[in-house]
N, C-alpha and C positions, 0 to 999 in steps of 0.2 A: 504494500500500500504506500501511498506516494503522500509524502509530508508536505505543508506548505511552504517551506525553506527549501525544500533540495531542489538542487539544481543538476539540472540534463546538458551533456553536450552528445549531438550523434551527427552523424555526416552519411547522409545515404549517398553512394555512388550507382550511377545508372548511364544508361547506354543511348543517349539522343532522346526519341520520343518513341523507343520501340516499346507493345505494348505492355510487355514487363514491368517496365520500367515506368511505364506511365500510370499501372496498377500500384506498382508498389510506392508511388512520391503520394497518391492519394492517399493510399491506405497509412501510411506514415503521418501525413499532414493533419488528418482526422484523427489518429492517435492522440499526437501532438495540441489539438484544439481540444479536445473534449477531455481527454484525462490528464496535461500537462499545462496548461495553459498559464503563460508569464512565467514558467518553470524550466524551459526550453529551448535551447540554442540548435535549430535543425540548418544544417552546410547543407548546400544539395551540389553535388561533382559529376558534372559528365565528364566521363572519363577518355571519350574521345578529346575532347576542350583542355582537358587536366591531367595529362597521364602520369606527371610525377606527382602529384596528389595520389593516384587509386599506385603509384609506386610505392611512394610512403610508408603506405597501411597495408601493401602486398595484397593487394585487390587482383582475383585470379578469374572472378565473376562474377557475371551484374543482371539485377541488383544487389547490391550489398549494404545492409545498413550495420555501420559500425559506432557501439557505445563505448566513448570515453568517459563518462560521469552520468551519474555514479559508479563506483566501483562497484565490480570486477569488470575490468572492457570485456567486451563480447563481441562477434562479429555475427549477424543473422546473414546468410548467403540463400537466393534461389528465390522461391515464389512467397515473395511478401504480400499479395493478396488475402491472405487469411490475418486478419486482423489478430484473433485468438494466440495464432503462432508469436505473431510479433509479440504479443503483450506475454506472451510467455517466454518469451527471447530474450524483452527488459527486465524480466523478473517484476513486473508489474502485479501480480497476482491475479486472484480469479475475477472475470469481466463484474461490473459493475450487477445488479442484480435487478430481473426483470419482472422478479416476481410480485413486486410492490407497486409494479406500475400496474394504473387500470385499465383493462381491457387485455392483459398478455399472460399467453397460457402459461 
């Protein structure tokens, strides 16, 4: 669960506007807006544009979103379209809970 003080640095690296990539900057962004918000420094690196960037961090495939902060870094690599994955990738814990909202099964 995510404090009001902690602070996120991550850097997705992605591949132009292939659709990967364009799957995975939403699904990141919308992470980022609803469960981090003012808590969050998102880089976004194409890595055609930046290649010693995705050298850096030894970036071998994109998407890739890599977390510097909080610790422990992590790299999530492949299909960042599951939201679920990612927030289990940050160590964010279990998704917000739908059972209290009305009308959802």
């Amino acid at each position: 669960m995510t404090t009001p003080h902690r602070r996120w640095s991550l850097t997705l690296y992605v591949s132009g506007a292939s659709p990967r990539s364009a799957q995975a900057l939403e699904t990141v962004r919308r992470l980022c807006d609803e469960e981090l918000p003012g808590q969050v420094e998102l880089q976004v690196v194409d890595v055609a544009d930046e290649p010693a960037l995705a050298d850096r961090d030894r970036i071998v495939a994109v998407p890739t979103l890599v977390k510097r902060l909080p610790a422990p870094p992590r790299q999530l690599v492949g299909d960042l379209a599951d939201i679920d994955r990612v927030r289990a990738g940050l160590d964010l814990g279990p998704p917000p809970s739908t059972a209290s909202v009305p009308g959802a099964p």
